[in-house]
C-alpha positions as a Python dict, from the first residue, in 0.01 Angstrom:
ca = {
    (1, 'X'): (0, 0, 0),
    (2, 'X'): (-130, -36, -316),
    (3, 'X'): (-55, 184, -613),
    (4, 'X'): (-339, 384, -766),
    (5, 'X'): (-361, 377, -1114),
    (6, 'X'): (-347, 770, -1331),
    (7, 'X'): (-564, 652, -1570),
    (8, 'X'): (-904, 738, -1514),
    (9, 'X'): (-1186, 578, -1703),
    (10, 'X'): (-1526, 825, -1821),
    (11, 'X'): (-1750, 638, -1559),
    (12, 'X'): (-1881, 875, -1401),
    (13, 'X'): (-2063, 1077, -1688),
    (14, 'X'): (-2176, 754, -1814),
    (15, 'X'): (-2383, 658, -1486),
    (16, 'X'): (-2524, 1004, -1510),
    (17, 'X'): (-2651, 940, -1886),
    (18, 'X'): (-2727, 577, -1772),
    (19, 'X'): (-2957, 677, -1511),
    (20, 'X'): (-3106, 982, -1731),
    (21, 'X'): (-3212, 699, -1981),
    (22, 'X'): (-3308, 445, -1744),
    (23, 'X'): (-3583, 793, -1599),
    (24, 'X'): (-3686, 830, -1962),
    (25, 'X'): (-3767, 488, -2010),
    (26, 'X'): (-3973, 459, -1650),
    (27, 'X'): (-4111, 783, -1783),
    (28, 'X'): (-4256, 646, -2124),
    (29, 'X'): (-4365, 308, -1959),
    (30, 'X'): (-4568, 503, -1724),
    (31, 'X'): (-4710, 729, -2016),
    (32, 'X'): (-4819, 413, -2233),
    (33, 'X'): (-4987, 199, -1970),
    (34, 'X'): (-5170, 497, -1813),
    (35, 'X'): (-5522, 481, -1845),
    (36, 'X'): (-5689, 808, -2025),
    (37, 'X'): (-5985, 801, -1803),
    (38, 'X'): (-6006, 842, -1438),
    (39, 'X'): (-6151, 559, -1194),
    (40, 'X'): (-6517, 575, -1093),
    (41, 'X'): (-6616, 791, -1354),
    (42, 'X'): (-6462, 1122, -1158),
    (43, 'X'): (-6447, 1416, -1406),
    (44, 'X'): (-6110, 1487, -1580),
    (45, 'X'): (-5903, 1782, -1597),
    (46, 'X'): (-5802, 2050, -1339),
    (47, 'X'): (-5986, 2255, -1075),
    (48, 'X'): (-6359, 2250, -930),
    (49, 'X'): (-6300, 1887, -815),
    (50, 'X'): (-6182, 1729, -1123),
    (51, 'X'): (-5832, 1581, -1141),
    (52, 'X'): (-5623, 1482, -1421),
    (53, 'X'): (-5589, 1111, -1582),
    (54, 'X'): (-5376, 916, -1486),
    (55, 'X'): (-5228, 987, -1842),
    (56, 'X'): (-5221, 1348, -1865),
    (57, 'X'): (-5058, 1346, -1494),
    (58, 'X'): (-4756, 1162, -1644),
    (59, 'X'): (-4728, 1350, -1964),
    (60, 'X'): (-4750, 1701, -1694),
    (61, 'X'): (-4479, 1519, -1474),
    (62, 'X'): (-4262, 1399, -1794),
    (63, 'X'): (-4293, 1839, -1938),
    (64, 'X'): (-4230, 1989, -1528),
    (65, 'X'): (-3984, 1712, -1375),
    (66, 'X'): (-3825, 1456, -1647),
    (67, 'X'): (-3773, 1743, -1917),
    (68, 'X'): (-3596, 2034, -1753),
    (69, 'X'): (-3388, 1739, -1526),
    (70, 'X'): (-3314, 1612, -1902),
    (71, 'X'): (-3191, 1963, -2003),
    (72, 'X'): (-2964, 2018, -1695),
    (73, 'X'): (-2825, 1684, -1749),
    (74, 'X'): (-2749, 1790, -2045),
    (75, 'X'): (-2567, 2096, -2050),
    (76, 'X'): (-2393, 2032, -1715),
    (77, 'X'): (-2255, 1654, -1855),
    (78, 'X'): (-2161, 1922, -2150),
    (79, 'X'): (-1975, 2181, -1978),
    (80, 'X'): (-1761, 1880, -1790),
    (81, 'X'): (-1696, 1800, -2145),
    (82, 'X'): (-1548, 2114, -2281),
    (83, 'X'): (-1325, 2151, -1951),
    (84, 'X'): (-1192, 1844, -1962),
    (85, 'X'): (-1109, 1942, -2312),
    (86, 'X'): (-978, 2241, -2261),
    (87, 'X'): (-728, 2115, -1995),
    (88, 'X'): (-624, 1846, -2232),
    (89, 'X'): (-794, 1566, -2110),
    (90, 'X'): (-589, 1237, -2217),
    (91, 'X'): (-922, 1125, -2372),
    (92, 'X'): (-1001, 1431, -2599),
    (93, 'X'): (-1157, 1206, -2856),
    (94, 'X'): (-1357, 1031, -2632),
    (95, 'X'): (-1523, 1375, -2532),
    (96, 'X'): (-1552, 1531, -2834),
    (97, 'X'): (-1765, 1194, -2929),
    (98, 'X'): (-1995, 1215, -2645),
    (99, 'X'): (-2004, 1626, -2640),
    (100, 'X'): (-2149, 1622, -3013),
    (101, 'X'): (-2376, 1342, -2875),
    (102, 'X'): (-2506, 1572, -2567),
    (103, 'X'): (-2483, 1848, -2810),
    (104, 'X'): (-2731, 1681, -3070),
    (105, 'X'): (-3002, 1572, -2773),
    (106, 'X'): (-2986, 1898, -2680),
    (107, 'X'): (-3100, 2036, -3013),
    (108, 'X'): (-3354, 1726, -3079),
    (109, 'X'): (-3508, 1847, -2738),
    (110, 'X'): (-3501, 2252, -2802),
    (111, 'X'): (-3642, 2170, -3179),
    (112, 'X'): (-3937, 1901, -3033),
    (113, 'X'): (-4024, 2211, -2758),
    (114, 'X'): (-4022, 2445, -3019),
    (115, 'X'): (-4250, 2199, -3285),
    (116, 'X'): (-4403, 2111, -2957),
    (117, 'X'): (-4522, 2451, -2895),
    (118, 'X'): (-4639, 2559, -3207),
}
């Protein structure tokens, strides 16, 4: 048998941001290469027939799917945080680093909604 090691490495909330970064980035491709005008002249916008550009559908996908998924992330990767704090977490340091990171993206996101919605 092998020995398993106590030390832990952060990996796992890494992956998580990782692959929240790697959805933003698919997100914005997809928002700058989308055409603003649908194919075959079809009328733009929604009901009565019309649909939306391929554009507008990724900036509607990127405010009901990739920015509340952002937001959970978020504040779940954040609570982890603060427990693993609070039971005294051998890598407090490392968590308060990243927590004030998660913290801040959550505040650049509540104040560009906010902006956003003014």
């Amino acid at each position: 048998m092998t020995a398993m090691s106590t030390t832990r490495r952060p990996r796992g909330s890494l992956i998580v941001l990782g692959v929240l970064v790697a959805l933003w980035v698919v997100w914005a491709l997809w928002l700058l290469t989308a055409p603003d005008s649908n194919p075959g002249g079809q009328c733009s916008g929604l009901g009565f027939g019309c649909t939306l550009t391929p554009h507008d559908l990724a900036a509607f996908a990127g405010i009901i799917v990739v920015a509340p998924l952002s937001a959970l992330t978020l504040v779940v990767t954040l609570v982890v945080r603060i427990v693993r704090i609070g039971r005294g977490s051998p890598r407090t340091v490392w968590d308060v680093v990243l927590g004030v990171l998660l913290l801040g993206a959550g505040l650049v996101w509540l104040v560009g909604t906010v902006v956003g919605s003014l």
